[in-house]
C-alpha positions as MATLAB code, in Angstrom:
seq = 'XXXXXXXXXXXXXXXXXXXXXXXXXXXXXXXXXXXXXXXXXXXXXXXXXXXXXXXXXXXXXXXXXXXXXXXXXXXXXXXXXXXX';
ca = [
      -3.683    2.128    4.377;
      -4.798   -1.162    5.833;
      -7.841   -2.753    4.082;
     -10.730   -2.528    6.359;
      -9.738    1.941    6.341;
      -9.576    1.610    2.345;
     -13.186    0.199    1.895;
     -14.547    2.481    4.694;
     -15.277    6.266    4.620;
     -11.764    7.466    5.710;
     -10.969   10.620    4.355;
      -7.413    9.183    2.749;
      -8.986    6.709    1.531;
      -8.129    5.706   -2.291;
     -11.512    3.715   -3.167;
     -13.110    6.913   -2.354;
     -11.082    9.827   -3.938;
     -11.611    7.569   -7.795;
     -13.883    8.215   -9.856;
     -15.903    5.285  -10.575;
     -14.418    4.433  -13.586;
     -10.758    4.863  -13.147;
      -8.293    1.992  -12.596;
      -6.734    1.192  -10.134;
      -3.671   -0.831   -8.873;
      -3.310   -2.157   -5.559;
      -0.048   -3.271   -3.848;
       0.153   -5.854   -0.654;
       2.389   -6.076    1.732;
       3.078   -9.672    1.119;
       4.302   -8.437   -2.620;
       7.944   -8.627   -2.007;
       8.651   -6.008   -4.673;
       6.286   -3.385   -2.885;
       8.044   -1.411   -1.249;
      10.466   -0.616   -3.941;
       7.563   -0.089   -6.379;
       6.421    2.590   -4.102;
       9.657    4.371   -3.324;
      10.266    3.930   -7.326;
       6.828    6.302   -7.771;
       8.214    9.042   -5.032;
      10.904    9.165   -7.354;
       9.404    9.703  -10.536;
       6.350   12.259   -8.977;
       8.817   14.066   -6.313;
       8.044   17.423   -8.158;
       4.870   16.929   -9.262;
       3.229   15.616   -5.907;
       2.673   17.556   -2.607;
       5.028   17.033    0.108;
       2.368   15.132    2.032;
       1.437   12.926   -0.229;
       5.022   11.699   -0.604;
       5.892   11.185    2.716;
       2.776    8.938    2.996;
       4.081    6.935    0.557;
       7.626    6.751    1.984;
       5.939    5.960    5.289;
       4.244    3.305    3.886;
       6.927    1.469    1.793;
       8.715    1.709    5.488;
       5.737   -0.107    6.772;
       5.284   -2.727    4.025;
       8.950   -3.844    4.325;
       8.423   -4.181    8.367;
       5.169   -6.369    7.667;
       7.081   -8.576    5.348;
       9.574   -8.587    7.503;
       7.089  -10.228   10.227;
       7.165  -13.765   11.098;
       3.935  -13.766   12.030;
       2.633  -11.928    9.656;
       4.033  -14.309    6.537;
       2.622  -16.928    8.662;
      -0.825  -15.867    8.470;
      -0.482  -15.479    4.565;
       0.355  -19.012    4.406;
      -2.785  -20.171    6.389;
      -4.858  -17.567    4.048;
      -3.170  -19.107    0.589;
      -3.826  -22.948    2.082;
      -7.484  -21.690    3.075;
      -8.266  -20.274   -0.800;
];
């Protein structure tokens, strides 16, 4: 889920189905090693997890690896690592 969904009130959203004391671990696109981290969990929760759920996170490994993948995209995390 892109960040400005996450810290909103979407119903999917992560920030808002934890509790307020549970940890949590975020992966970014621009983490080369994402995508494989992700399809890594579907594997190890593919019988515990609803069908949903794991498609989601198929979906989004897919769309992780095409934002890397970007040009553009790496681009503007160059500007934002220069800028901080």
């Amino acid at each position: 889920m892109k960040k400005n969904l996450e810290l909103s009130d979407h119903p999917k959203s992560w920030m808002n189905k934890a509790l307020d004391d549970e940890l949590i671990f975020v992966l970014l696109a621009r983490d080369y090693s994402a995508p494989s981290v992700i399809m890594e969990w579907v594997r190890l929760n593919y019988t515990t997890q609803p069908i949903e759920k794991l498609i989601d996170a198929i979906e989004m490994a897919r769309d992780m690896s095409a934002q890397y993948s970007s040009e553009e995209f790496r681009m503007r995390v160059a500007v934002s690592k220069e800028e901080n």
